[in-house]
C-alpha positions in Angstrom: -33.7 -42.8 13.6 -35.9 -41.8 16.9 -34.4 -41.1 19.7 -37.4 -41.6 21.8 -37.4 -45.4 20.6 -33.7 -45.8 20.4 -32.9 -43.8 23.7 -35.5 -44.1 25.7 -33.4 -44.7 28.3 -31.2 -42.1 27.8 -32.4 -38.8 29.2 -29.2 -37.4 30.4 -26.8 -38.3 27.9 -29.2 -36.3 25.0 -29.6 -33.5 28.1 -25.6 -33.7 27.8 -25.3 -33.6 24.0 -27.9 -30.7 23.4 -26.0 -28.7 25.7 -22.6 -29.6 23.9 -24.2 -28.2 20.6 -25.1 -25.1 21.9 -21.2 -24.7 23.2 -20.3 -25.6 19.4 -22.3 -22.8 18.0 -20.6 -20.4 20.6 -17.4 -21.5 20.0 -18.0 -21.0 15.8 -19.2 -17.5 16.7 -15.8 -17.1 18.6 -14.1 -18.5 15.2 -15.5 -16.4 12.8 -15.3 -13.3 14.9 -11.1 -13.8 14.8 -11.3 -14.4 11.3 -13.5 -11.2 10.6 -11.0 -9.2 12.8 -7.9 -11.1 11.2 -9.2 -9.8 7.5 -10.0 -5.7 9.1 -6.1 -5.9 10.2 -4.6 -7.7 6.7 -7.0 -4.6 5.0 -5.6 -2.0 7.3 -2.0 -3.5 6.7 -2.7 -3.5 2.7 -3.8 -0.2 3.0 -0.5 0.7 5.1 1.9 -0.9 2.7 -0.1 1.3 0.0 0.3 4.5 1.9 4.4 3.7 2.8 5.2 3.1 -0.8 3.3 5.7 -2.6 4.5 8.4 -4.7 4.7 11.6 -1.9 7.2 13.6 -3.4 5.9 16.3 -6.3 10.0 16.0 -7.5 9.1 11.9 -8.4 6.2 12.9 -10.2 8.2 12.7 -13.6 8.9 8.8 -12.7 5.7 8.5 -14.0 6.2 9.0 -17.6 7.8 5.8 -17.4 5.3 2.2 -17.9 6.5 1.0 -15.2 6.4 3.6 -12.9 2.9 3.8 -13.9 1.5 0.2 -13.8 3.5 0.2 -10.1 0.6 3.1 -9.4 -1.8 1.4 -10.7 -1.0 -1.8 -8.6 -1.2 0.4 -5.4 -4.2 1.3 -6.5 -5.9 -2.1 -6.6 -3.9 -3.3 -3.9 -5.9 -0.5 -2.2 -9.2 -1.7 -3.4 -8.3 -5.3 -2.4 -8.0 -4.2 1.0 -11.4 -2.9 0.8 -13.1 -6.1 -0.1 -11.5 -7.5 2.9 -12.7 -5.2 5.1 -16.1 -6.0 3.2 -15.3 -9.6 4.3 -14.8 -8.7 8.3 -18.0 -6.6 7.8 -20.6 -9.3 6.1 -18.8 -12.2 8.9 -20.0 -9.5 11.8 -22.9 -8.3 10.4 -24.6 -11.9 8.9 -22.8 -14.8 10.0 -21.7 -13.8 13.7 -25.7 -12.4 14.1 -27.3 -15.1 12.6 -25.4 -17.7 15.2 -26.0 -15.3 18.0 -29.8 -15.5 17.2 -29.9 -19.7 16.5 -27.8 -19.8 20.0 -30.4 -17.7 21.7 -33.7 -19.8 20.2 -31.8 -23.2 20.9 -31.3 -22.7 24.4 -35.0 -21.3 25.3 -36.4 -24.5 22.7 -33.9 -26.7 25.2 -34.8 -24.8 28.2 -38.2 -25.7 27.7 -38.1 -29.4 26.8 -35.4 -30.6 29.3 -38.4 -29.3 32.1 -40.9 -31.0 30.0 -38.3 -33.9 30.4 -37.9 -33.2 34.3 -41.6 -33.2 35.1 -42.5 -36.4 33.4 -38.9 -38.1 34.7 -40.1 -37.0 38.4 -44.2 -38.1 37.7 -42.9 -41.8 36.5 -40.5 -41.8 39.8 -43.2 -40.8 42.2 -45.6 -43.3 40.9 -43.3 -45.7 40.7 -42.6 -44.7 44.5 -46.1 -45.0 45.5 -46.2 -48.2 44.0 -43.5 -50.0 45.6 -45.0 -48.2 49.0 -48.5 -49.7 48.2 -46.7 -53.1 48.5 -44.8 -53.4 51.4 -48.0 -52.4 52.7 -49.4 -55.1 51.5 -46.8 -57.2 52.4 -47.0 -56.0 56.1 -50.9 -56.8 56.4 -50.5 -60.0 54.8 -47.8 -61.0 57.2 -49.7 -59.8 60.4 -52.6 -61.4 58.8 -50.8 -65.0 58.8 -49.8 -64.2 62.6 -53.7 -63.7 63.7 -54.5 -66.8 62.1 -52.1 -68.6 63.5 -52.9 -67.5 66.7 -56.4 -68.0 66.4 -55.7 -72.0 65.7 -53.2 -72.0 68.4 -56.4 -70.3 70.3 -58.7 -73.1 69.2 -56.6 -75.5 70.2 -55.8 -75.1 73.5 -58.5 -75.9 76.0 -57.4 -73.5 78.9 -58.5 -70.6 77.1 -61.8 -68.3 77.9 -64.5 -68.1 75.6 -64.3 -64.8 75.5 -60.5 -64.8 75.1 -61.1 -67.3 71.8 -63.6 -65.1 70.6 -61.4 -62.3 70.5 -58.6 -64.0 68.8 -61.1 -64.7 66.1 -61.8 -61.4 66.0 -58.1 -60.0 65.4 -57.7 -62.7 62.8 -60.7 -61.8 60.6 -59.8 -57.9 61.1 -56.1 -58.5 59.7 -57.5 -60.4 57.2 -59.2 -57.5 56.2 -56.7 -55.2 56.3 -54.9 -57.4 54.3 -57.7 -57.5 51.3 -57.6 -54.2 51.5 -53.8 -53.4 51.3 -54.0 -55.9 48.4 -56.5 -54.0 46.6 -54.4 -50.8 47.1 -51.4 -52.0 46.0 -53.4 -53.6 42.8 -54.6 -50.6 41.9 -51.5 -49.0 42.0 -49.5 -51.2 40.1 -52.2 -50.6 37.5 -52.1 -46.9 37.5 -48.0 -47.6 37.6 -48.2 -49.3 34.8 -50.3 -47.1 33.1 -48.3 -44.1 33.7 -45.1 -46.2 32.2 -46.7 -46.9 29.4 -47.6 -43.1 28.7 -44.0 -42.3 29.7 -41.9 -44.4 28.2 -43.7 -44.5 24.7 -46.3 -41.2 24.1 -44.8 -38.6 26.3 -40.9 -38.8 26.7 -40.6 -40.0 23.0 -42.6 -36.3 22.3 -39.9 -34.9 24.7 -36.8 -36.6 22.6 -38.7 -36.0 19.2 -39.1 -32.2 20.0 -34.9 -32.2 21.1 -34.3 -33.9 18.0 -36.1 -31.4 15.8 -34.1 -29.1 18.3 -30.6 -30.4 17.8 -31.7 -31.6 13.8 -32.7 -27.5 13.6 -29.3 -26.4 14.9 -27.4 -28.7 13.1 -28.9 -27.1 9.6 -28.5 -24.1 10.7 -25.2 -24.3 11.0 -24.7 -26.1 7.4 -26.6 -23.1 6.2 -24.3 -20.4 8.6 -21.0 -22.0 7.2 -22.0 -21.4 3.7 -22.7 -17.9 4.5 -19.2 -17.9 6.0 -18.1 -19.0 2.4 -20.0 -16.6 0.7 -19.0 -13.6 2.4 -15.7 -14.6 0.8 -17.2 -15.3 -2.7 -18.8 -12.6 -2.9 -15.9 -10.1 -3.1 -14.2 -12.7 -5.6 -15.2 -11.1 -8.4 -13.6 -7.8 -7.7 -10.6 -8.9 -6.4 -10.4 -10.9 -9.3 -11.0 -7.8 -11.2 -8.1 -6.0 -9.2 -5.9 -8.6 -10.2 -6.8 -8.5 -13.7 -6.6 -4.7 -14.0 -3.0 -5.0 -11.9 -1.9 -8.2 -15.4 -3.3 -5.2 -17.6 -0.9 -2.5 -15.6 1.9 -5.4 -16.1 1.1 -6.1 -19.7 1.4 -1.9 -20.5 5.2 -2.2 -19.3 6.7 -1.2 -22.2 10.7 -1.7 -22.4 11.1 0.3 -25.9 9.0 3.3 -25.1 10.5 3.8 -21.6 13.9 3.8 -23.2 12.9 6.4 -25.9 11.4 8.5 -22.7 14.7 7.6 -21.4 16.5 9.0 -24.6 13.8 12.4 -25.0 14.7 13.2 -21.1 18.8 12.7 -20.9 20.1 13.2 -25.0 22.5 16.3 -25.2 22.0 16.5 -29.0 25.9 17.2 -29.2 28.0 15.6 -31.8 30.7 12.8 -30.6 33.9 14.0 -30.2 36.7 13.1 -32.8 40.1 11.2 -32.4 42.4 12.5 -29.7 45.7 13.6 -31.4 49.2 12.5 -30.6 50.3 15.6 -28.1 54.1 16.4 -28.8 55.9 16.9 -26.0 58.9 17.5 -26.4 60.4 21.0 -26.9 60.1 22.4 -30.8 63.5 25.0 -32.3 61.1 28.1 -32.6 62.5 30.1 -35.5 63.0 34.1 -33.8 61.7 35.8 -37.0 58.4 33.9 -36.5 56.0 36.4 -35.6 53.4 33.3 -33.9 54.2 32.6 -29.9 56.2 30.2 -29.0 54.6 26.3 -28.2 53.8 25.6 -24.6 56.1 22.7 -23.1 55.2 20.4 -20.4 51.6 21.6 -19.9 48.0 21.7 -21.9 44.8 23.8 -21.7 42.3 21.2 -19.8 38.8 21.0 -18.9 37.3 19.1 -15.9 35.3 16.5 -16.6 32.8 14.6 -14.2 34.9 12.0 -13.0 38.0 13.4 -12.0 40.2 14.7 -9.2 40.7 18.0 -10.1 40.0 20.8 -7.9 37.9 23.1 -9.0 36.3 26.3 -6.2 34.6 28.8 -8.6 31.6 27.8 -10.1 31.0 30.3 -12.7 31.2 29.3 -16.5 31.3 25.7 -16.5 28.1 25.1 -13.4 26.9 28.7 -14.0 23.7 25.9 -15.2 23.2 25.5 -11.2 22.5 29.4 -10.3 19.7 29.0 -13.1 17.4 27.3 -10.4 17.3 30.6 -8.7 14.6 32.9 -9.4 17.8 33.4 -12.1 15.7 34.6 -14.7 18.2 36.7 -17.5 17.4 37.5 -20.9 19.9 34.9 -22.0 17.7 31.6 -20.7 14.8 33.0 -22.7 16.0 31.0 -25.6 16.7 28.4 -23.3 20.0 28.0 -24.7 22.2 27.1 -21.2 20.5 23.8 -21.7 21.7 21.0 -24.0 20.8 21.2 -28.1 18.1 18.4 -27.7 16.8 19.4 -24.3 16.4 22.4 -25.6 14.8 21.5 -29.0 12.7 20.2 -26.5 11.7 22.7 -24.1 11.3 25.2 -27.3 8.7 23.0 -28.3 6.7 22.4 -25.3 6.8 26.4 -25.1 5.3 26.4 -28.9 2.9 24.4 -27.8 1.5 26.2 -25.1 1.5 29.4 -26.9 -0.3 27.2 -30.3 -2.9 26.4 -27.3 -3.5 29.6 -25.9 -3.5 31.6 -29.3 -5.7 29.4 -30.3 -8.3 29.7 -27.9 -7.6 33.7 -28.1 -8.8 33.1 -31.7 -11.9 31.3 -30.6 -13.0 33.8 -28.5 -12.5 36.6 -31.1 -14.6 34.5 -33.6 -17.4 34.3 -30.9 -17.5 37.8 -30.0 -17.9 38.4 -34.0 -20.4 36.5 -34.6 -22.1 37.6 -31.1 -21.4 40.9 -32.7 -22.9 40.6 -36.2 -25.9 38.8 -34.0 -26.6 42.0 -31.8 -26.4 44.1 -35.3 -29.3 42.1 -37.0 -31.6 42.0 -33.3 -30.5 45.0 -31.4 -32.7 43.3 -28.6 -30.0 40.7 -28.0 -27.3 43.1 -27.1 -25.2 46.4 -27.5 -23.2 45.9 -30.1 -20.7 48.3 -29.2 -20.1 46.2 -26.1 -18.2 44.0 -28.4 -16.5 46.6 -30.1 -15.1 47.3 -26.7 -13.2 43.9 -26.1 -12.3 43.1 -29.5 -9.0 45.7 -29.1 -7.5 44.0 -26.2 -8.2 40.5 -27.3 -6.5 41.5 -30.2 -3.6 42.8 -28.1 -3.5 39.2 -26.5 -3.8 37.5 -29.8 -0.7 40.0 -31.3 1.6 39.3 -28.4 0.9 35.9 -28.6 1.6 35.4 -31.9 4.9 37.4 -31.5 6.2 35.1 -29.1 5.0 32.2 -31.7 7.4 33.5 -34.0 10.2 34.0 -31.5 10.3 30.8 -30.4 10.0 29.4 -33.9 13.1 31.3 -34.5 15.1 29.9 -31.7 13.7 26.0 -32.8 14.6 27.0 -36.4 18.0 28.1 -35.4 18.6 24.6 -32.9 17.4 22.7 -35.6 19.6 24.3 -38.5 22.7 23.8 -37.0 24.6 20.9 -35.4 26.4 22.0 -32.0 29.3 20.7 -31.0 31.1 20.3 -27.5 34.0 22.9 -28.9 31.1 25.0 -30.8 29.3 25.3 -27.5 32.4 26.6 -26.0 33.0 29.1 -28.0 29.5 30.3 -27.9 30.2 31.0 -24.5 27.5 28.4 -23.8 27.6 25.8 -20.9 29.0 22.3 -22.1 28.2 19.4 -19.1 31.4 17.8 -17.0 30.6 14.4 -19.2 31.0 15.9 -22.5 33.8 18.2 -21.6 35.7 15.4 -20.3 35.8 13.7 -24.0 36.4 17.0 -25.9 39.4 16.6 -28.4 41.9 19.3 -29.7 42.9 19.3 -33.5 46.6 20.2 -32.9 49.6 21.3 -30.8 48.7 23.5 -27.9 49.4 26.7 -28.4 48.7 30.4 -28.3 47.4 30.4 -32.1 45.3 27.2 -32.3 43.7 27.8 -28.5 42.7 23.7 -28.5 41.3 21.8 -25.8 43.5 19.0 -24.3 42.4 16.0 -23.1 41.2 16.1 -19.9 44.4 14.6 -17.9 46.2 17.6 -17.1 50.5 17.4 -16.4 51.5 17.8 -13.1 52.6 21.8 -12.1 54.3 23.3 -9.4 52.3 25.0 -6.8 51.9 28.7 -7.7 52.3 28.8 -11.6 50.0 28.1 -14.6 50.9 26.0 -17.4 52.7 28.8 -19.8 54.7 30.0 -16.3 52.3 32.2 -15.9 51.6 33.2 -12.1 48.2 32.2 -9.8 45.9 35.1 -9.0 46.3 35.9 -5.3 42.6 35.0 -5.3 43.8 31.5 -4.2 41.1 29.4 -6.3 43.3 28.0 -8.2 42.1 29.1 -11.4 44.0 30.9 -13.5 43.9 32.6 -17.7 45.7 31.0 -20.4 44.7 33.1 -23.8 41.2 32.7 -23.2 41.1 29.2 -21.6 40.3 28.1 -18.2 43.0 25.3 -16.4 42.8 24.2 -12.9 44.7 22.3 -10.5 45.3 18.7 -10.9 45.2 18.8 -6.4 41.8 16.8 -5.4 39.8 19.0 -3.4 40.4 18.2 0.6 37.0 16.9 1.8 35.2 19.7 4.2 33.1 16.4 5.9 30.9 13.9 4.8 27.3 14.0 3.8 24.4 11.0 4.2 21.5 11.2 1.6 18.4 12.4 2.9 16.2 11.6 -0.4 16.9 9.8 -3.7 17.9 12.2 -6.4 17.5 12.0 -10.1 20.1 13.7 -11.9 18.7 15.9 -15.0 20.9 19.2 -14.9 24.1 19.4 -16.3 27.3 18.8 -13.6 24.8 16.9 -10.9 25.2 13.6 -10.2 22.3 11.2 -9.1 22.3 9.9 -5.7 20.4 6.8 -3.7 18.6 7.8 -0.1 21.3 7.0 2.6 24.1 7.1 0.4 27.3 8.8 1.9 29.7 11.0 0.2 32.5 13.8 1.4 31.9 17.3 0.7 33.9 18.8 -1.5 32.5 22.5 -1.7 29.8 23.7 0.2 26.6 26.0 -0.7 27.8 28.9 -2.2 24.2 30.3 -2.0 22.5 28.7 -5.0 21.3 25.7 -3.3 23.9 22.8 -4.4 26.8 21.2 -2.8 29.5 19.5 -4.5 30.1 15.9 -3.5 32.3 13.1 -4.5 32.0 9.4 -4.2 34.6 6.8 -3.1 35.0 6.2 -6.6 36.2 10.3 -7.0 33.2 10.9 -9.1 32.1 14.6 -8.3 29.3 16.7 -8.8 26.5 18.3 -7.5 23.2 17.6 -5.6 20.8 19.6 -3.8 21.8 20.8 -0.6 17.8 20.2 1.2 18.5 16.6 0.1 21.4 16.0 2.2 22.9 16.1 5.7 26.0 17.5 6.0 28.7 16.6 8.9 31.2 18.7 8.3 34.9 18.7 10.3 35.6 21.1 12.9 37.9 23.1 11.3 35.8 23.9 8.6 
């Protein structure tokens, strides 16, 4: 279709619609300008979320053993990167599709500029001759009427006898000059129409149909332009398919490395004890035993037992030492006795011994390594003394050697201590006696083997008899220390009171129990404190379930009562 054939006639509607195209490509621009700045703020949100729920804290480092710990980490990660191909996005819309519309608005509207006053100047030619024309004619049309007036006169003249010769004469005169005039106004206006027509002709079908033609290529121009500008559009999205495709593959390979069986032997290698289950729980006779007076043994204990605290309970107990002595070891604590690491559990400490073997198997063996190098660096400068002083090596083989000795001392004590965790089974009561610390857990299910008593020193269950304030459970008497800890033949027994809360306490951080006697807490959790920092960085808390135990007092906020 032509527009100068079909619409020749319509010079300002096209003048109209051009102009409407160029407000289209303006208001596209505006489009894919939000849309560029809409996918810069999802990336800088991605990369937000990323930031908020990353791992910060050195202490949650050890989450990551676990698969799905780790494949959470590795989603963050391509999350991350997914943020970066939208900001690739915003950059290729702003960069290619935004300039490239900016450009084909700027070319359309000169290219417009210039044909609509091409238009103009032949629209205002046509009206001017077409002016001229119908000018041309009423003068024409004048003459010829004042030519029909002088010859009417001049009959009028010939017929009427009164009249002067010289007054008919002139009569014939005027009539034969507006004839003329008349001939001559014809003859104008005949010539005008021609050149009228002429100029229509040109108009209407050589040089406006050039003027529509060169708008149409105009407006045909734009129009593929922008088909071509909204595939760009698509493509600056295609284009980053692939790698976000590839983060959400690698983010289905993080998923498919979750691993439920090896996160629960991590599980398992992190928490096990190693201690043996405890037995049956004997029937506890109660009830007063005749004690023959010839027998040399002490007399049975009535109406009380030798207890231990466990973890859940509401016993009170203030001094720490013995049973959470485990809690000064975060201290720069470091005695001879935690060499061995023997305050920790058999299997944590099977564990640890291990690690330690390893390290030293590691650095002995590069000790070794460098002493076979300087040997044969030695035996080298003997055969080429050019190469080297041999008695420079001569000089570092005796303290590598004093590295490699010490080393391999410390191999064989800590081979000694796995030897010995690994030869023997432990116990809950074995511990005990070891003078070794036992956790609140597996103190709490420790079992005796008889009658309480002086001779058999057993462990009761951990439900302690009510007592009277001020007396132990053989009648002994309470220590004026007030901690409500007293000695029964070598056992420890507390009071069955539950410790009066000092105030309350709000989470500050999650906490992952590992040490023996803490208890693992959630952030914002609130407990009551039950005994504050005593100096070695832990506070005692219980639950409104009375679980105690302890968590680190930086993780915490305390709010403690006024009269504390």
């Amino acid at each position: 279709m032509n527009w100068g054939t079909e619409l020749w006639d319509q010079f300002d509607q096209i003048t109209t619609h051009t102009l409407k195209g160029v407000e289209y490509c303006e208001k596209y621009s505006q489009l894919v300008k939000d849309v560029s700045a809409a996918e810069n703020e999802h990336a800088a949100k991605l990369k937000k979320l990323v930031k908020h729920y990353q791992i910060k804290k050195k202490s949650d480092d050890t989450d990551l053993q676990f698969s799905t710990y780790r494949a959470f980490v590795l989603m963050l990660n391509e999350i991350k990167d997914m943020a970066g191909q939208h900001e690739l996005i915003s950059e290729n819309l702003l960069n290619n599709v935004v300039h490239n519309i900016s450009l084909l608005v700027k070319q359309i509207k000169e290219e417009r500029k210039i044909h609509l006053q091409e238009g103009l100047k032949l629209q205002n030619n046509i009206q001017a001759s077409l002016v001229l024309l119908e000018k041309t004619k009423k003068t024409y049309e004048k003459a010829f009427k004042e030519s029909e007036k002088a010859s009417e006169n001049y009959q009028k003249a010939l017929a009427d006898l009164h009249l002067s010769r010289i007054e008919l004469e002139k009569a014939r005169l005027n009539s034969i000059a507006k004839l003329q005039a008349c001939e001559d106004s014809k003859t104008d206006y005949s010539n005008q129409r021609q050149k009228t027509n002429e100029a229509q002709r040109q108009h209407y079908f050589e040089l406006m149909p050039k003027v529509f033609q060169d708008l149409q290529d105009m407006d045909e121009k734009r129009i593929l332009s922008m088909k071509t500008i909204f595939k760009q559009t698509t493509e600056a999205h295609r284009q980053v398919f692939p790698y976000i495709n590839k983060c959400l593959d690698e983010i289905d390979k993080a998923a498919d490395s979750i691993d439920p069986n090896t996160d629960a032997e991590i599980v398992v290698g992190k928490l096990k004890s190693g201690y043996e289950p405890p037995g049956d729980i004997p029937f506890e006779e109660l009830i007063p035993t005749k004690v023959d007076e010839s027998a040399t043994s002490p007399p049975l204990l009535t109406g009380k037992s030798e207890t231990l605290k466990g973890t859940i309970s509401t016993q009170k107990l203030k001094k720490r030492g013995g049973l959470f002595s485990i809690f000064s070891a975060n201290k720069n604590n470091n005695d001879e006795c935690k060499d061995d690491y023997s305050d920790l559990p058999p299997n944590q400490r099977k564990k640890k011994l291990n690690q330690k073997i390893d390290t030293i198997s590691t650095q002995l063996n590069q000790e070794t390594a460098a002493k076979d190098g300087l040997l044969k660096m030695k035996a080298a400068y003997e055969q080429n003394s050019a190469l080297g002083d041999p008695v420079s090596i001569d000089q570092q083989l005796p303290e590598i050697n004093s590295r490699i000795e010490k080393l391999q001392t410390q191999l064989n004590k800590y081979q000694g201590y796995l030897d010995e965790v690994v030869g023997k089974s432990v116990t809950p009561e074995t511990q005990l006696k070891n003078g070794n610390n036992v956790s609140d857990s597996n103190i709490s299910r420790s079992t005796s083997n008889s009658s309480v008593n002086h001779t058999t020193k057993s462990v009761a269950p951990a439900i302690p008899l009510p007592r009277e304030p001020g007396s132990s459970a053989n009648g002994n008497t309470v220590t004026d220390s007030g901690e409500g800890e007293y000695d029964n033949g070598g056992v420890t027994e507390y009071e069955t009171e539950p410790l009066p809360a000092l105030g309350t306490a709000r989470a500050l951080y999650p906490f992952d129990a590992q040490s023996e006697g803490s208890i693992p807490m959630e952030e914002k959790e609130e407990f009551e404190v039950v005994e504050l920092d005593q100096g070695d960085g832990w506070t005692r808390v219980r639950r409104s379930n009375m679980e105690e135990g302890f968590v680190p007092t930086s993780y915490i906020e305390c709010f403690l009562y006024n009269n504390c």
